[in-house]
C-alpha positions in Angstrom: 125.6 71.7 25.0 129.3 70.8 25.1 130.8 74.0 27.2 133.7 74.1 24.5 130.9 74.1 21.6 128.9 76.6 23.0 132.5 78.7 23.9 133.4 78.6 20.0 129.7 79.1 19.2 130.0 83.1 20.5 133.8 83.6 20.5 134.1 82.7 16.5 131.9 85.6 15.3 130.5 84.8 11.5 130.3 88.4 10.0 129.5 87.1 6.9 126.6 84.9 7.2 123.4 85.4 6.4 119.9 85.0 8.4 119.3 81.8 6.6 123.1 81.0 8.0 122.9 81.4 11.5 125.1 80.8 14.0 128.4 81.4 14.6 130.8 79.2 14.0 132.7 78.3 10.0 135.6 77.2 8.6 136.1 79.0 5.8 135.6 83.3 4.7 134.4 82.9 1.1 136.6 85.4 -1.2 133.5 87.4 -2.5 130.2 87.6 -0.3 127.3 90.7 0.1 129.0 94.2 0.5 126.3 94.3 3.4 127.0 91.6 6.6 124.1 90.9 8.8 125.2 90.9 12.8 125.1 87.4 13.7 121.2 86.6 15.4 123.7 84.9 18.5 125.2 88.3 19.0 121.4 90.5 19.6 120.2 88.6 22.7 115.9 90.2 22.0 113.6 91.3 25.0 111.1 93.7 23.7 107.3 92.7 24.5 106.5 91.2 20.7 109.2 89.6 19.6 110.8 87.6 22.5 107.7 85.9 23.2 106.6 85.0 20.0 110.3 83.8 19.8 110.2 82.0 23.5 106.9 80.4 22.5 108.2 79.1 19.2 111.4 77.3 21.7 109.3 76.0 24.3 105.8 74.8 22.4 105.8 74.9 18.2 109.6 73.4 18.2 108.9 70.4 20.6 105.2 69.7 18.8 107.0 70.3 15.5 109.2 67.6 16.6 106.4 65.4 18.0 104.1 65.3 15.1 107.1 64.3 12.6 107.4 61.3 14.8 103.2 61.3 14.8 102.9 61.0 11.3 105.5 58.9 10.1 107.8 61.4 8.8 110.5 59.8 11.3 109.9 56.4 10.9 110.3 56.4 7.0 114.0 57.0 8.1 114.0 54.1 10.4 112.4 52.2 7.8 115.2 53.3 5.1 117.9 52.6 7.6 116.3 48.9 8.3 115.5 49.7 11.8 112.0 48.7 11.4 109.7 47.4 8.5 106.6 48.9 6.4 106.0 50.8 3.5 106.9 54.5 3.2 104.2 56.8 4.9 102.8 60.2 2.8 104.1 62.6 0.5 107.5 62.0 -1.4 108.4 65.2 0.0 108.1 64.8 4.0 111.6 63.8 4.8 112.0 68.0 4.2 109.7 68.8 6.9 112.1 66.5 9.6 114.9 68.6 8.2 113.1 71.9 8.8 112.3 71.5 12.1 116.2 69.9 12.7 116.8 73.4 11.4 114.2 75.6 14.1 115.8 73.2 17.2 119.2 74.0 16.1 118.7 77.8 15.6 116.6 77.5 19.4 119.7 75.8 20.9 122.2 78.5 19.8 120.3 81.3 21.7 119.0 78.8 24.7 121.2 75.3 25.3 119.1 72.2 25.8 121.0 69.3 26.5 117.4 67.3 26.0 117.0 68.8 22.6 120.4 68.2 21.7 120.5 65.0 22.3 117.0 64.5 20.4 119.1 66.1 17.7 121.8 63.7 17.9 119.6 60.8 17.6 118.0 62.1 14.4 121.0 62.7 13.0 122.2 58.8 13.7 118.9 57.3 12.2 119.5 59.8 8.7 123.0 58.5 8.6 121.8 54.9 8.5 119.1 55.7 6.1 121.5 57.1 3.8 122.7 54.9 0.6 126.7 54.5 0.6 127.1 56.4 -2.0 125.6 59.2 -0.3 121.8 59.3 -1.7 119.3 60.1 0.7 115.7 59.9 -0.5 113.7 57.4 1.8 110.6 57.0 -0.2 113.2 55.0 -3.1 115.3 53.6 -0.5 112.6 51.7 1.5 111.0 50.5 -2.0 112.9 51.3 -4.6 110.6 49.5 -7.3 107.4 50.8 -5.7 108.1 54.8 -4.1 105.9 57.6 -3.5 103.6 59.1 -6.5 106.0 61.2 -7.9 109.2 60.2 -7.3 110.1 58.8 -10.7 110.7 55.0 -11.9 114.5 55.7 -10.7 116.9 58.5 -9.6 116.7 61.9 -10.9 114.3 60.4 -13.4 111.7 63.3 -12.5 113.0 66.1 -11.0 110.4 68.1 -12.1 108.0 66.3 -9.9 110.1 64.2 -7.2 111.8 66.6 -4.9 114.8 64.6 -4.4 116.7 67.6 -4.8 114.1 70.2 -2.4 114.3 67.6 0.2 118.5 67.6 0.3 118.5 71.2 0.3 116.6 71.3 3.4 119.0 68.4 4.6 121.7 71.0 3.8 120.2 74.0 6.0 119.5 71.9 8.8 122.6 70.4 8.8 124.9 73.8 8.4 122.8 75.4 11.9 123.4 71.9 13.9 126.8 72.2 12.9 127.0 76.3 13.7 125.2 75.3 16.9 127.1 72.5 18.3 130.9 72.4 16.6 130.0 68.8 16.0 130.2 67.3 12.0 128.2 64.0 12.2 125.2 66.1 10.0 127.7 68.4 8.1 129.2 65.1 7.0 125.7 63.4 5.9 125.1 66.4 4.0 128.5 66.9 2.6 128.6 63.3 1.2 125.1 63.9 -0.3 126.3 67.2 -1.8 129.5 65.4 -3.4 127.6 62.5 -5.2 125.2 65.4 -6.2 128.6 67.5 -7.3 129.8 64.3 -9.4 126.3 63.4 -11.1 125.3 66.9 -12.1 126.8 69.5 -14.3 128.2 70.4 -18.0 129.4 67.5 -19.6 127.3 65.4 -17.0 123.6 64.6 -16.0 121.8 67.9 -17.1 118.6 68.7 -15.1 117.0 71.0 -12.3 115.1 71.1 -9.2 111.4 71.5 -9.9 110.7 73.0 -6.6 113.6 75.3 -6.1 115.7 75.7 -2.5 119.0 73.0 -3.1 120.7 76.3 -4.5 120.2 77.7 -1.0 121.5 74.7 0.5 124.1 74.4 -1.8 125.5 78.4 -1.0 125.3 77.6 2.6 127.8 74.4 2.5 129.7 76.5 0.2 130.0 78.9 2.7 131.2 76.5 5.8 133.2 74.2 3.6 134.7 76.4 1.5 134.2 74.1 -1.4 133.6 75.3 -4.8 132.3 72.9 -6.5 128.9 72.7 -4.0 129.0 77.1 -5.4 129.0 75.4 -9.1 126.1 73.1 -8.7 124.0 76.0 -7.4 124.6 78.1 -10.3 123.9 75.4 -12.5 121.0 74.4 -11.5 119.9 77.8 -12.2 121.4 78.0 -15.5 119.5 74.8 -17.1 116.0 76.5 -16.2 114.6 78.1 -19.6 116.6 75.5 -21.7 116.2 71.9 -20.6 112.8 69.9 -19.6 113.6 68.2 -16.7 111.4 65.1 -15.8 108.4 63.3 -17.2 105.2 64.7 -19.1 101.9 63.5 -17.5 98.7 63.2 -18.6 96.4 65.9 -18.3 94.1 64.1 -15.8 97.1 63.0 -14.0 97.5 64.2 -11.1 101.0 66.0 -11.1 100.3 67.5 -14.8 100.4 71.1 -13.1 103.4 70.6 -13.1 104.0 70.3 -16.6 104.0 74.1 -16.7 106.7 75.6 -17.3 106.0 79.3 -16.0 104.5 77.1 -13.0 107.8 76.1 -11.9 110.2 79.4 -13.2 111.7 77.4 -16.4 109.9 79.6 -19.1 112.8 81.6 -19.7 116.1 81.6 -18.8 116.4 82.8 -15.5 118.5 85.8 -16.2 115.8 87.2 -18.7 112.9 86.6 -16.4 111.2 90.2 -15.6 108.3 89.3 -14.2 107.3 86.9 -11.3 105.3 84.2 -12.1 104.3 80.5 -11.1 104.4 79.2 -7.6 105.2 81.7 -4.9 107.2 79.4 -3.1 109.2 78.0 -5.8 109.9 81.9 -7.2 111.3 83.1 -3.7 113.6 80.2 -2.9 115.1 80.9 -6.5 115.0 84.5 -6.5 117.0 84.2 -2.8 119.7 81.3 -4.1 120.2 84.1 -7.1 121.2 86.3 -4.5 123.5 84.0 -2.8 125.2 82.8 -6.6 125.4 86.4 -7.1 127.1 87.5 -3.9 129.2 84.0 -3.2 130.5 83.6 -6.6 130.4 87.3 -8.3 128.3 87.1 -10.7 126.4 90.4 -11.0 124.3 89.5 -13.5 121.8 87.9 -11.2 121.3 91.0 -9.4 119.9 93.0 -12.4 117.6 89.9 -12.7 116.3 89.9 -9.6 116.2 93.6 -9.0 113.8 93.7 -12.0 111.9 91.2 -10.6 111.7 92.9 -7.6 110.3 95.8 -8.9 107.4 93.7 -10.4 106.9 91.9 -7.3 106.5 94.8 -5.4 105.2 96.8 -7.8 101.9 94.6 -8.9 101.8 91.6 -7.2 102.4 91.8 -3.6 99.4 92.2 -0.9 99.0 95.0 1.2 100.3 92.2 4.3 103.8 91.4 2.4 102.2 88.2 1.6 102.4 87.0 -2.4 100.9 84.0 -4.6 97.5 85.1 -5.4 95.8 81.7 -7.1 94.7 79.0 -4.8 94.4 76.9 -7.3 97.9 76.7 -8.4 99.7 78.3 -5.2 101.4 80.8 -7.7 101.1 84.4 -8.9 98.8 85.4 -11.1 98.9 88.5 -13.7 99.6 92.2 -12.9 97.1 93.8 -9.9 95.3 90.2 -9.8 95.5 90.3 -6.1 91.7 89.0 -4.8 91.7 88.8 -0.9 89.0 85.9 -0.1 90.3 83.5 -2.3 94.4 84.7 -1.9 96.9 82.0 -1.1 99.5 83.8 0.4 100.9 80.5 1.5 103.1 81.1 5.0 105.9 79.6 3.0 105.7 82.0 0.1 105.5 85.2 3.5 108.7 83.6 4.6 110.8 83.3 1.6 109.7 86.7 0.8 111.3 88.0 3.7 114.5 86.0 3.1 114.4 86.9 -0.7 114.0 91.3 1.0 117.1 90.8 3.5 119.4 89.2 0.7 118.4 92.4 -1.8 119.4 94.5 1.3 122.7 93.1 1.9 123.0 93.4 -1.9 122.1 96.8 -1.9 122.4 98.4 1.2 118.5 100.4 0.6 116.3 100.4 3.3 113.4 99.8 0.7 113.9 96.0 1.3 114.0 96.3 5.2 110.3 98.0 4.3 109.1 95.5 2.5 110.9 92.8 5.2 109.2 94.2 8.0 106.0 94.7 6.2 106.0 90.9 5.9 107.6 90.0 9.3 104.7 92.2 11.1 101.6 90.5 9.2 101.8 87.9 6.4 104.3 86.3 8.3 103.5 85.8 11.7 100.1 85.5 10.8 100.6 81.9 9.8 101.1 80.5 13.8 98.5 81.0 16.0 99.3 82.9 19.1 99.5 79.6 21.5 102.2 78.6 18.9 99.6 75.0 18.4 98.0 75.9 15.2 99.0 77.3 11.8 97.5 78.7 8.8 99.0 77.5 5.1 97.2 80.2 3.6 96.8 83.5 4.6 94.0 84.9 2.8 92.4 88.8 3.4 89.3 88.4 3.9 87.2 85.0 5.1 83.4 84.1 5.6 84.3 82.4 8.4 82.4 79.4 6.7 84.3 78.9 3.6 86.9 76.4 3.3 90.9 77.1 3.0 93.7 74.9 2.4 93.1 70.6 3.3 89.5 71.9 4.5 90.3 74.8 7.4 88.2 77.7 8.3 91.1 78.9 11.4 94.1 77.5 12.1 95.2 73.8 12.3 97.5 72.1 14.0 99.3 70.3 11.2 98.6 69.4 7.3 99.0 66.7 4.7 101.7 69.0 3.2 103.1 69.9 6.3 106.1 72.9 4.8 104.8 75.5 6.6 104.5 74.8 10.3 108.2 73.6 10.3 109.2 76.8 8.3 108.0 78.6 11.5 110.0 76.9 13.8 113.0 78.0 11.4 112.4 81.4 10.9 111.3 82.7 14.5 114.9 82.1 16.3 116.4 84.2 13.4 114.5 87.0 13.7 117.4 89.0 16.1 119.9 88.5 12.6 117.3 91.1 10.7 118.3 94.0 13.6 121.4 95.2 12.9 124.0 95.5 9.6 127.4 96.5 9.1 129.6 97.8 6.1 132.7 99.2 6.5 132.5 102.2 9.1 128.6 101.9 8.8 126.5 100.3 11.3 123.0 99.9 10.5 119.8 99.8 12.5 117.2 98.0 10.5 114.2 96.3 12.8 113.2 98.1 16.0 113.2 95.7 18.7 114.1 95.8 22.3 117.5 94.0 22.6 120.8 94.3 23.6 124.0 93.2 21.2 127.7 93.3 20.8 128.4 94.3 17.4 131.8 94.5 15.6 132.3 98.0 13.7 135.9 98.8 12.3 137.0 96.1 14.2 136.5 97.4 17.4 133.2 96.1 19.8 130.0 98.0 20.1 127.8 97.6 22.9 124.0 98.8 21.9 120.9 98.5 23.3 117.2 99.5 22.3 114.1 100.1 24.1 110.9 100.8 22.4 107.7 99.7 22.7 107.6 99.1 18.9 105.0 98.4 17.2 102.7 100.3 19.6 104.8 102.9 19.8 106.9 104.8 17.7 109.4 106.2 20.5 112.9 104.2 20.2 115.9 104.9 22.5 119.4 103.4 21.4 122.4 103.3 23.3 126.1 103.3 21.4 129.1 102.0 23.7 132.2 101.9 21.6 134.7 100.1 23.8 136.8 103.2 23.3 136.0 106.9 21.5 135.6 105.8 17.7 134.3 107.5 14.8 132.0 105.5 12.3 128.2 106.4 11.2 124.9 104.7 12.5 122.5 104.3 9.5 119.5 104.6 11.3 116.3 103.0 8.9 113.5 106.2 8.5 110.3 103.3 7.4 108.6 104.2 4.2 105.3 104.5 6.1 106.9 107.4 8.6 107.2 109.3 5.1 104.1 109.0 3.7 105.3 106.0 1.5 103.1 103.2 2.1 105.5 100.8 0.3 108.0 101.4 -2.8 105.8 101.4 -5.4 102.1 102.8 -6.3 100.2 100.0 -5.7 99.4 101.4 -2.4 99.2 104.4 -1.0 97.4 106.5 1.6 94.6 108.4 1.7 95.9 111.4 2.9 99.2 113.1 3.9 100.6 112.8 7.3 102.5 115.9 8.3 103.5 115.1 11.6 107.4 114.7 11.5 109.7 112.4 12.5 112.6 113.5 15.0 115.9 112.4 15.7 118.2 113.2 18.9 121.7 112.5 19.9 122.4 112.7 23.4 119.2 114.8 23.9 119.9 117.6 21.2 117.6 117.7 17.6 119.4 116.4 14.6 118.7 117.1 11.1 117.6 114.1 9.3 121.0 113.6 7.0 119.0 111.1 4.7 120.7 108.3 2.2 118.8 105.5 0.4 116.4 105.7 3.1 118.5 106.1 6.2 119.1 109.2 8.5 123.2 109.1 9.2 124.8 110.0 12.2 128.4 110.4 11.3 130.7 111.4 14.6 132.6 110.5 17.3 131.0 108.0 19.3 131.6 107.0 23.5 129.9 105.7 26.1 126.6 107.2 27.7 125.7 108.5 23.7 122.1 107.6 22.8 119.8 108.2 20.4 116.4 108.6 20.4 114.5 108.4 17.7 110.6 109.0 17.2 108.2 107.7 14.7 104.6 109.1 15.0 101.9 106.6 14.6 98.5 107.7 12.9 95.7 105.6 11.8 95.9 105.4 7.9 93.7 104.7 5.6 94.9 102.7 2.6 93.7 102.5 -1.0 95.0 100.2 -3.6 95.9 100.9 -7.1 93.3 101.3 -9.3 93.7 98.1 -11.4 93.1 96.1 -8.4 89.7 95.3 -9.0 89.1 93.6 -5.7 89.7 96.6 -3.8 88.2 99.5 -5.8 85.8 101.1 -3.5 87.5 99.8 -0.4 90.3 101.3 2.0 92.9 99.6 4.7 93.8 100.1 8.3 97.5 100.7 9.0 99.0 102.1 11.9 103.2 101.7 12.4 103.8 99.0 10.7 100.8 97.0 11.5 97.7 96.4 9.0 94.8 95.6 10.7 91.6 94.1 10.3 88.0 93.6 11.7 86.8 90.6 12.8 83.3 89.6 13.2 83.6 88.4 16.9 84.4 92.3 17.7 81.8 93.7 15.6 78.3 92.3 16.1 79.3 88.8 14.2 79.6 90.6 10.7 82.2 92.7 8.8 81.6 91.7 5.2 78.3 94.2 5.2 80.6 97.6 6.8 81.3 100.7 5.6 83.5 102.8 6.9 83.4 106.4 6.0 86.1 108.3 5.1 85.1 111.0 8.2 84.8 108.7 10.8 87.6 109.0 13.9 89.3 106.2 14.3 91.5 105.9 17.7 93.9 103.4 19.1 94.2 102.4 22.2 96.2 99.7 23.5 94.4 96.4 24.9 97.3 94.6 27.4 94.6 91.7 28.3 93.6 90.9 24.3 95.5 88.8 22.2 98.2 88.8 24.5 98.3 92.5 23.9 97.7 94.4 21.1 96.8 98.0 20.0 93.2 98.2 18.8 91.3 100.9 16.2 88.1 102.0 17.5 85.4 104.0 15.8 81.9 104.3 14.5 81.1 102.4 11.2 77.9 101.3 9.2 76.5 98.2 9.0 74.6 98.3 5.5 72.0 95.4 3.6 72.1 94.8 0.7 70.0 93.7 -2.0 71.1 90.7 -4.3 70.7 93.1 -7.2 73.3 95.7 -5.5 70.7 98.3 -4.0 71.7 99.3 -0.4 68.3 98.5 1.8 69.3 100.0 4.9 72.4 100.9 7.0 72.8 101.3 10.5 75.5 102.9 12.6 77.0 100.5 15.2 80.7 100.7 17.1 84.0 99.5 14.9 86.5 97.3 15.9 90.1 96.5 14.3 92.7 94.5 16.0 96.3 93.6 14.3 95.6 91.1 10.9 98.1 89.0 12.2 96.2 88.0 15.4 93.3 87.2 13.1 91.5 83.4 14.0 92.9 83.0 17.5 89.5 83.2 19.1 87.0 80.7 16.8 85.8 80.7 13.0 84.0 83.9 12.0 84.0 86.8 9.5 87.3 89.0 8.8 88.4 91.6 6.3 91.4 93.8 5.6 89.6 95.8 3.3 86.8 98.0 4.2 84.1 99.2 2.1 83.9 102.7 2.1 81.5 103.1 -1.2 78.1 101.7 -1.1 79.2 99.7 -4.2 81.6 97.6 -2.9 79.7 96.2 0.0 79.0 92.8 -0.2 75.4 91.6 -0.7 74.5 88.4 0.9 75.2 84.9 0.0 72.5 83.2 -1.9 71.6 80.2 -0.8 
């Protein structure tokens, strides 16, 4: 990386961005923006045990193979072919040019925090073979360009023609993201101007008294906010909001046939455009689709200051979280239609909980915390981050999951015929989604607001933060999620009064998550603790923070501890699936058993509500990992439902999220602990 790029890449600090805007680098400070400002992920350099390898592992392996496999499968070389560097017919889904995009996006976000001249210049070659490929007026959608009379299923007998369906507009607004980081990352504008040309033949085409339409698959409004926010121009701001605006008034693309293959998505609740978007209360369609929109609804809302999107999405929110969100952070319960289905419909063998969906979720929970300033989102965020998230790489970083479901067989199949993790797919969104969201993680730490610093995520760092305009050394060590014992150190560069916000997690106060539709079992009256410099402190409690208001100098730490219990989860009682059945959580962590630890079956346990459970931590499993260990039963079961025998045997649970890394078997998050919800066996 150019030493004078990489200079301007940590001197110019970007207060304002969010974690889908990383970097640090802009050119313009929107007027209006979150009253919350994430610390930029440049400026928390992590080194805690869980997160900074998972993160190095992303750098070194899933971003190169990302990169390798787009050149594999032809994603690449339908750019080439657009550009007229080489001949043939487009290769795959309309929609792949996103997926070169995303992973642009992972290798940018990986060469802010580690330079790679190698990976740069990878990069830079990329970005010369899009700029060729691109139409002179700025269009960019190779399946049309390499054949415009012939493209992809899909794409529409000409442009915009069916946007419902084509993804012209999905694909640009990944273009847009990607484009924004390698610009954040390396001063350079040859991708900032691809994108910005796109965006202004976009900006000239759409909009009242022009073209009227919308994105079927949403995401160009979060594209859109982000080139607002480096280019300062309004009109990309516009577009956003308008495309948001036409949904629940306008049809936008061809009807098909009902054996056609695309007539999914002739629903309109499939893709969010049954109502108006500001009188939507209740989440449904596909998961994806619904998070992308619900987070560029944030953005419009904060960029441009229109309030109005907030109450929308904060009553969304509340159903989301409230009846259709798994116990792993993980939504979209229908695999046949990737979407939501109705209240409490949340089966576990058969849940989608698509990687992308986990991921948007946790970018849709940040946004509502910058919004809000409430640590119920940071909850929710690392509820998601800790399981239905990370669950979707393999721990090798070679093999991904698209869905994530609750419970498996081991034998039935999931998505494009898997029974564990593979290394790539047909629809390949979610692999490169990883490589885009694991750099980032170090932007979800810390917070500021005025004379408030926050601590949201607790993860072994060390960061410079900017509070009152004055620098703030900190530093944490914890062992977290193990352990609930976390020591943070303040370093003002001189004596300065402000307040650390300090997040209390809804599971340390006997709040599973912010709603009723879990809960645990039992009460846990061990309490948390909170020291300054050694001494007790009251928790001073606000919106689910402790404050620490004072004067702080150098050599003050905190320490804060979180005790760690095994809890037993129930669901709400409308969730059919689970009635009879309780969860394993400990910290943030849900766990589940897997049959390879428990005598090749789990479907057939019971597990009392007496029995001990104890964790221990495992250093040499799973690249370490805390463990629950116990006695449960292993029961038969008749076809009819009449328990033959049962038999005690050892228990084993180990972290849901390191789930399939050791071969196809049997796994559940939710144990039977009624004789009537054991499973009986399969009939064959």
């Amino acid at each position: 990386m150019k030493k004078s790029a990489l200079a301007l890449v940590f001197l110019i600090m970007l207060a304002a961005a969010l974690i889908v805007c990383r970097g640090g680098r802009t050119v313009k400070t929107p007027p209006k923006d979150y009253p919350v400002r994430p610390v930029n992920f440049t400026q928390v350099k992590v080194n805690d045990a869980f997160w900074a390898p998972k993160m190095e592992t992303n750098r070194a392996v899933t971003v190169p193979f990302a990169l390798q496999k787009n050149e594999e499968t032809g994603r690449v070389d339908n750019f080439r072919k657009a550009a007229g560097l080489m001949k043939g017919p487009h290769r795959g889904k309309r929609y792949n040019d996103s997926d070169v995009f995303k992973v642009m996006e992972g290798a940018a976000y990986t060469l802010m925090l580690h330079p790679d001249l190698n990976l740069e210049k990878r990069l830079d070659d990329l970005i010369v073979i899009i700029g060729k490929a691109q139409e002179p007026d700025g269009y960019l959608y190779t399946t049309r360009t390499i054949d415009p009379k012939n493209p992809a299923p899909g794409a529409g007998k000409e442009r915009w023609s069916n946007l419902r369906v084509s993804h012209e507009l999905y694909n640009v607004g990944h273009m847009y993201e990607a484009a924004v980081a390698h610009y954040l990352a390396t001063g350079e504008k040859s991708f900032l101007n691809i994108a910005t040309k796109n965006a202004d033949l976009l900006t000239s085409t759409f909009g009242p008294g022009k073209r009227r339409g919308f994105p079927g698959h949403q995401e160009i409004e979060i594209g859109l906010s982000k080139l607002y926010r480096v280019t300062g121009n309004q009109a990309n701001l516009d577009l956003a909001k308008f495309f948001l605006d036409e949904r629940g008034h306008y049809f936008g693309g061809e009807k098909h046939d009902s054996k056609d293959p695309f007539a999914v998505y002739d629903s309109d609740e499939y893709m969010q455009n049954h109502k108006p978007v500001l009188e939507q209360d209740e989440a449904v369609g596909h998961a994806v689709r619904a998070m992308y929109m619900y987070a560029g609804m944030a953005d419009v809302a904060a960029l441009g200051g229109w309030p109005e999107y907030v109450k929308a999405i904060d009553r969304l929110w509340e159903n989301v979280v409230g009846k259709k969100m798994y116990l792993t952070g993980g939504v979209g319960a229908r695999d046949t239609s990737e979407a939501f289905g109705n209240a409490y419909e949340l089966p576990n063998a058969s849940a989608y909980t698509e990687t992308c969906a986990a991921i948007g979720n946790a970018l849709w929970q940040q946004r509502l915390f910058l919004l809000h300033g409430e640590a119920k989102y940071v909850d929710v965020l690392e509820r998601v981050m800790y399981n239905g998230l990370v669950s979707g790489v393999s721990l090798d970083g070679l093999s991904f999951f698209y869905q994530n479901p609750l419970e498996s067989d081991g034998k039935s199949k999931l998505y494009q015929g898997q029974t564990i993790r593979s290394p790539w797919f047909e629809v390949a969104c979610c692999p490169p989604n990883i490589t885009r969201f694991l750099p980032s993680v170090p932007g979800y730490v810390y917070a500021t607001k005025d004379d408030v610093l926050y601590v949201n995520l607790f993860i072994g760092n060390a960061a410079t933060v900017e509070v009152m305009g004055q620098a703030v050394n900190l530093k944490q060590e914890t062992r977290y999620p193990w352990d609930g014992a976390v020591k943070i150190a303040v370093e003002p560069e001189k004596q300065a009064e402000f307040t650390v916000n300090v997040r209390i997690p809804g599971w340390a106060q006997n709040q599973t998550i912010p709603s009723d539709l879990y809960k645990f079992a039992d009460t846990n009256n061990e309490q948390v603790t909170l020291k300054v410099n050694g001494l007790v402190i009251a928790l001073n409690m606000d919106r689910g923070y402790a404050q620490i208001k004072r004067a702080w100098q150098k050599g003050d730490v905190i320490d804060l501890n979180l005790p760690m219990p095994v809890r037993r989860v129930i669901a709400h009682e409308a969730v059919k699936d689970d009635a009879g059945k309780v969860a394993l959580q400990r910290g943030p962590i849900v766990f589940c058993a897997e049959g390879v630890d428990n005598g090749g079956k789990v479907l057939n346990l019971m597990l009392p509500d007496n029995a001990k459970l104890e964790a221990e931590f495992h250093p040499d499993l799973l690249k370490g990992v805390v463990v629950l260990k116990g006695k449960a039963f292993a029961a038969v079961k008749s076809a009819d439902g009449k328990i033959l025998s049962r038999k005690e045997q050892d228990f084993l649970a180990i972290p849901y999220y390191a789930w399939a890394n050791r071969g196809p078997g049997e796994m559940t998050v939710w144990l039977s602990c009624a004789e009537a919800a054991v499973k009986p066996p399969a009939v064959k």
